[in-house]
N, C-alpha and C positions, 0 to 999 in steps of 0.2 A: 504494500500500500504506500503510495508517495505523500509528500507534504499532504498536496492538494487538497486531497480526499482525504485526510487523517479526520478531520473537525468538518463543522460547517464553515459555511460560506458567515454565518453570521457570530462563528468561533472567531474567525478570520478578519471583519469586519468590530469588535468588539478589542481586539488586540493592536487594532491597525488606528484605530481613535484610543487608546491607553498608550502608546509608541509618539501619535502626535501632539497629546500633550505635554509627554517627556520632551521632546522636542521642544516647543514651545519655551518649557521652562531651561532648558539646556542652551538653548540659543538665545534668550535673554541674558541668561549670565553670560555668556560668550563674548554676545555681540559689544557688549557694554563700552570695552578698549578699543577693537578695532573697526574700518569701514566695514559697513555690513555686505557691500559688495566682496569684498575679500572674505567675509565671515560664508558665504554663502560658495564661493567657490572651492573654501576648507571643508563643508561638509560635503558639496558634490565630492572632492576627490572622496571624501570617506568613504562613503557613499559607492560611489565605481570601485573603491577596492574590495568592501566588504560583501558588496555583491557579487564581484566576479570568487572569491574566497567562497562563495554557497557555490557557486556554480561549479568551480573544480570541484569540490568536496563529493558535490552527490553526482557529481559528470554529465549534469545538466548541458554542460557548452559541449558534449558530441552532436555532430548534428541530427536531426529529426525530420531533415526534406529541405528543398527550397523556399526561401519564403518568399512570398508573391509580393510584387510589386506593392499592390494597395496596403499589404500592412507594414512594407515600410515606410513608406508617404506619412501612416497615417499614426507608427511609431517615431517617427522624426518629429509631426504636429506635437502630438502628446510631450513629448521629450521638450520642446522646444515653450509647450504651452507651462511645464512644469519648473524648470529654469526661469521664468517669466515670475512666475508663481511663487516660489523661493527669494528671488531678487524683491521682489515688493515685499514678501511677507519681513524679512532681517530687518529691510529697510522700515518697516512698520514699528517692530518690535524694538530699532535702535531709537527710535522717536516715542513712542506713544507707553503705557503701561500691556503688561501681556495679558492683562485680565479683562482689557477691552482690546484689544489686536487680535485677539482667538477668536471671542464668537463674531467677530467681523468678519471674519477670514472663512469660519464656519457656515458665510452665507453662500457658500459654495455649492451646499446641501441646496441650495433654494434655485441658484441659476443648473445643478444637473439635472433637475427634476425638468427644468423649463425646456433646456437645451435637449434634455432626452425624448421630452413629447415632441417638438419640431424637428429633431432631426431624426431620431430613432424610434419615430410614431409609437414609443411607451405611454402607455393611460394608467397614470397612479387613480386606485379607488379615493373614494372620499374621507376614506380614513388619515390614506396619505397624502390628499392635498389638505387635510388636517395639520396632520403633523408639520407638513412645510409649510405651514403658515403658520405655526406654534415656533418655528425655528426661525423664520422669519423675524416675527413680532416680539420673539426671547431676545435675539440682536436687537435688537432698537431698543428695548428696553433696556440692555445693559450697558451702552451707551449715551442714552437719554439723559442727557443736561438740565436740571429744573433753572 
C-alpha cells in the first residue's frame, strides 16, 4: 500500500492545514531579519531538497510513462501560481501580524470553490457554499477594524 492510499484524502487534507500553520508561524519568526523575498527563496530551496529526499527514498523519481504535454503547461501554471503565492504571503507576514495574514490568505478556500465551479464545472451542495461563506465572513471578521 503507498503513501497515497494509507489515510484518506481528508487524513491528508487535515495534516496539510496542521503543516500550514506550522508554516505560518515558522516563517514569521524567520522572516523577521531578512527580505522576505530571500526568506521565501530559503524555503523553496528547502522545499526542492526535501522533496526530491521523498522521492529517492521511496523511488518515486523512476519513471511511470510520459507525461503529456497538458500537465506540464498546467504543472509549470501551478508551480508558477505557487511561487507567486509564497512571494506575497512572506511578504505579508514581514509587514502585517500572522494572526491576521493567515485567515486572509485562507481566503483561498473561497476563490477554489469559485475558480472550481467556472472552470472545472464542480457544484458545491449548499452545505458547502455554506461553509464558504462561513470562511469567507470568519476573514472579514478577523480583520475587521471597529
Amino acid at each position: 500500500m503507498n503513501a497515497e492510499t494509507l489515510w484518506s484524502w481528508q487524513v491528508w487534507a487535515v495534516l496539510s492545514a496542521v503543516f500550514a500553520a506550522l508554516t505560518a508561524i515558522f516563517a514569521k519568526i524567520g522572516v523577521a531579519d531578512i527580505n522576505s523575498d530571500l526568506a521565501t527563496f530559503i524555503r523553496t530551496v528547502v522545499v526542492l531538497i526535501a522533496l526530491s529526499a521523498v522521492l529517492f527514498a521511496t523511488g518515486q523519481f523512476a519513471s511511470t510513462g510520459p507525461i503529456s504535454t497538458r500537465s506540464w503547461v498546467f504543472l509549470v501554471l501551478s508551480g508558477l501560481g505557487t511561487g507567486a503565492s509564497w512571494l506575497c504571503y512572506f511578504r505579508a507576514l514581514k509587514l502585517g501580524p500572522a494572526t491576521l495574514v493567515a485567515p486572509i490568505d485562507k481566503l483561498s478556500v473561497v476563490f477554489v470553490a469559485l475558480f472550481a465551479v467556472v472552470f472545472l464545472g464542480e457544484r458545491p451542495s449548499l452545505n458547502g457554499w455554506l461553509g464558504i461563506a462561513l470562511i469567507a465572513a470568519g476573514a472579514v471578521l478577523i480583520v475587521w477594524k471597529k
